[in-house]
C-alpha positions, 0 to 999 in steps of 0.5 A: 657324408663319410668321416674323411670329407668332414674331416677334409672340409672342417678343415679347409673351411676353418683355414680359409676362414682364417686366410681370407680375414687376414686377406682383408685386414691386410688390404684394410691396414694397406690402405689405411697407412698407405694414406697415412704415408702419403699424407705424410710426405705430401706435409713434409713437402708442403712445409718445404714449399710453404719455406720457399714462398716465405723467401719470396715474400721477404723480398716483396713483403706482399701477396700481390705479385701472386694476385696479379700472377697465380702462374708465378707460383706455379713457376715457384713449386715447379722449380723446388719440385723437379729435384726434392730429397731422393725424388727425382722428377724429370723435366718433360713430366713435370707438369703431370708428375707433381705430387700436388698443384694449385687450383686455379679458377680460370682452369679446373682438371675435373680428374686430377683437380688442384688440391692446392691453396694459399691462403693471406693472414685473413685467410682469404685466398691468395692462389686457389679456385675459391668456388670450390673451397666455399663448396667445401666450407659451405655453411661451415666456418672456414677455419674449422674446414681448414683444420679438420679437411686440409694440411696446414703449412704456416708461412711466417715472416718476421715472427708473424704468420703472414699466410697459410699453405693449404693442401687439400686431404685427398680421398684417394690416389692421385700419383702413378706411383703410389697407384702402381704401388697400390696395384702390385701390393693388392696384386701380392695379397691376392696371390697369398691369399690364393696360395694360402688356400691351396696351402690350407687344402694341402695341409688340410688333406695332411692332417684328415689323412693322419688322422682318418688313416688310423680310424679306418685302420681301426674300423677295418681290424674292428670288423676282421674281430667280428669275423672271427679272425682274433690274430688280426692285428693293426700297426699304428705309429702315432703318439697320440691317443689314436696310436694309444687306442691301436696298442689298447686294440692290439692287447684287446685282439691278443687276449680274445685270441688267447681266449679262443685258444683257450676255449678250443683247449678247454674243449679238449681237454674236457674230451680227452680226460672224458674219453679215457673212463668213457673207453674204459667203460664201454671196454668193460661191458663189452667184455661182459657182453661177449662172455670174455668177463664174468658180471662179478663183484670185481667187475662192479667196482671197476665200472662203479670207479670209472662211474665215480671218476666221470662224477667227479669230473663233471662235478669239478667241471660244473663248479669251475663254470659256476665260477667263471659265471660268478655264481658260485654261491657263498655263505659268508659266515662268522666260523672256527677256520681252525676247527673246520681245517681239524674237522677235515683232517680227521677222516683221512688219518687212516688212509695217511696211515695205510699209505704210510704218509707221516701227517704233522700238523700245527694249528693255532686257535685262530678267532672267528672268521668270515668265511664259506665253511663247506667251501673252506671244507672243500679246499682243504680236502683238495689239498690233502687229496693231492698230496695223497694221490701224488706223495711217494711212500714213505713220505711225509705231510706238514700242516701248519696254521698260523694267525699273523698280524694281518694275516691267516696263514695255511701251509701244506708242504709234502716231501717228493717228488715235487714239481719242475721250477719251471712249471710250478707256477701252472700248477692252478691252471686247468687241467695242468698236471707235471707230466714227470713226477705228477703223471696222470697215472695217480689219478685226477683231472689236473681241475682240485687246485684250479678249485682251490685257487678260485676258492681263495680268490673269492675270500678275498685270498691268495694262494702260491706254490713254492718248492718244499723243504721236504723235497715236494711241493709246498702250498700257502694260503694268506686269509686276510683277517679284516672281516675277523 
């Protein structure tokens, strides 16, 4: 079964469970008060009943006018009964509207029996079928009958109680008007009840849609990723977590399309700065084949540069690979970060010299650091490498090494040209080169400060790029001291 019936029926089921209990507890409780009001009003009007027979038997002081004629007090409750409180009962249906009646032996009603009895001080009776109140009583005694299955009125005169007014507790409804009651109130519960459930059913298919909405919104862009089609994206307005999972999907398509640019640039740049030595190759042995240049010494170093540029290259390409892979291999060691960044100096004070770059440098003895030595090695050198592929001569080179608090400062700043404000902060990208100042023209892949950055990261480092004092570029490395 598909998610959106499930959603659908979970639902609607948990709705109409609810709905149907209190359709049952509501018919439940109706019942059960409505008894209990008619009860009520049937004591109410017994007690008022109950007062008039108290007037009539002052006058006589005896039951017997009742003994000899049960029909007099039948004459009695008719006459009290036609206008009680707001009830107003007309005189042709008085006999079968009455809310209770005496139960007379030599006439029962087997359907609306007479519920009805008076009974004398001795609590024998008075007006009443007496073989059906000793059914009732059987074996029982009839006080305790009384009280537990009747609604008791005394009937006092003179301080004494001289009978008692006994109204059966009727099981079920007797008047019209509470049986129509009944009926139309039942009626309204089951019309809510129905319509609680096509309500249920609406507000269930409201909320499976809102939320099975974004899940196939979500499903659907989930397989256009599979496809390929890393632009695609979902709109999703909701606030809650499904609308959080759309923004987080969003991001996730964004970075797997970047990705993808990236790879097919990668790609591109990898071919075209391949191509140019390549073409430069081929061109030179060509010319050799055909006679036009002669297989000289000149000739030779031209196709060993080129040789030596594809090398280097491919060796810059191999270990930005080997980083991204994380397989670049350390060997974390204690060393002289200070003798390490002297010891690679030292080779390249000739060629500052023949390019005519004045190098100043300030190196403190720093203690021992945990570092990679060969990496460490091969940062420094591709620091002083582009400043002398790319510094102007006359120009100039400040090395400086400082131990702070927490920190192992580097700094290399040249003098010009320096880099656009605008683009500084790409100079470690791959293949990135200022196309102005840093043209391809002075050599390099635009791949040495991509390797450099990647170094600094897996020390744990960091390394910036600000504009120099000298009007060049100017490069800071912080080395955390914590593993000193």
């Amino acid at each position: 079964m598909k998610i959106f019936p499930k959603f659908f029926l979970s639902y609607w089921l948990s709705f109409s469970a609810v709905t149907l209990m209190i359709f049952a507890v509501g018919t439940y409780t109706f019942e059960r008060d409505l008894f209990r009001f008619v009860t009520r009003i049937e004591t109410a009007q017994l007690q008022t009943f109950a007062s008039e027979i108290e007037g009539y038997y002052a006058e006589v002081q005896t039951w017997d006018f009742l003994r000899e004629d049960p029909r007099m007090a039948d004459l009695i409750l008719r006459q009290r009964r036609s206008f009680d409180e707001n009830l107003i009962i007309l005189p042709n249906v008085l006999n079968e509207r009455r809310r209770f009646r005496f139960s007379f032996n030599n006439k029962q009603n087997n359907e609306r029996a007479g519920r009805l009895y008076l009974l004398d001080e001795n609590l024998e009776v008075v007006i009443g079928n007496e073989t059906v109140l000793n059914e009732i009583s059987a074996s029982e005694a009839i006080d305790k009958v009384l009280k537990e299955r009747f609604i008791l009125s005394p009937i006092n005169f003179e301080d004494k109680q001289i009978g008692t007014l006994a109204l059966l507790i009727s099981e079920r409804l007797y008047e019209e008007i509470d049986m129509a009651f009944a009926r139309s109130n039942n009626k309204t519960l089951r019309f809510s009840a129905i319509a609680g459930l096509l309500f249920a059913a609406i507000i269930s298919l409201i909320l499976t849609i809102n939320i099975t909405g974004p899940i196939r919104k979500l499903g659907k862009g989930t397989r256009s990723l599979i496809s390929g089609e890393f632009k695609t994206r979902v709109s999703i307005q909701n606030r809650d977590e499904l609308g959080k999972l759309s923004r987080d999907f969003n991001i996730l398509a964004k970075t797997l399309d970047k990705n993808s640019e990236s790879q097919k640039q990668w790609l591109a740049d990898i071919s075209h700065e391949l191509r140019t030595p390549i073409a430069i190759l081929k061109s030179e042995l060509e010319a050799v084949e055909d006679g036009v240049r002669e297989f000289d010494k000149e000739t030779l170093q031209s196709l060993t540069h080129e040789v030596k540029r594809i090398n280097n290259l491919v060796n810059d390409l191999y270990e930005l690979t080997l980083a991204d892979l994380g397989a670049m291999k350390y060997q974390m060691r204690e060393m002289g970060i200070s003798s390490c960044l002297e010891a690679v100096i030292e080779p390249y004070r000739d060629r500052f010299k023949s390019s005519e770059i004045d190098l100043s440098e300030s190196i403190q003895e720093v203690s021992t650091f945990l570092g990679d030595s060969y990496r460490l090695e091969q940062l420094f050198t591709n620091l002083i490498e582009n400043t002398l592929r790319y510094t102007d001569s006359p120009g100039k080179l400040d090395i400086d090494l400082i131990e702070e608090k927490e920190n192992i400062r580097i700094t290399f700043s040249d003098s010009a040209p320096g880099v656009d404000a605008d683009v500084i902060e790409k100079i470690f990208d791959r293949f990135f080169r200022e196309e102005l100042s840093r043209s391809r023209e002075k050599g390099g892949a635009g791949l040495g400060l991509a390797i450099c950055h990647e170094i600094v990261e897996a020390h744990s480092g960091e390394i910036t790029a600000t504009s120099s004092d000298l009007g060049g570029l100017s490069i800071q490395i912080l080395l955390p001291r914590g593993d000193s």
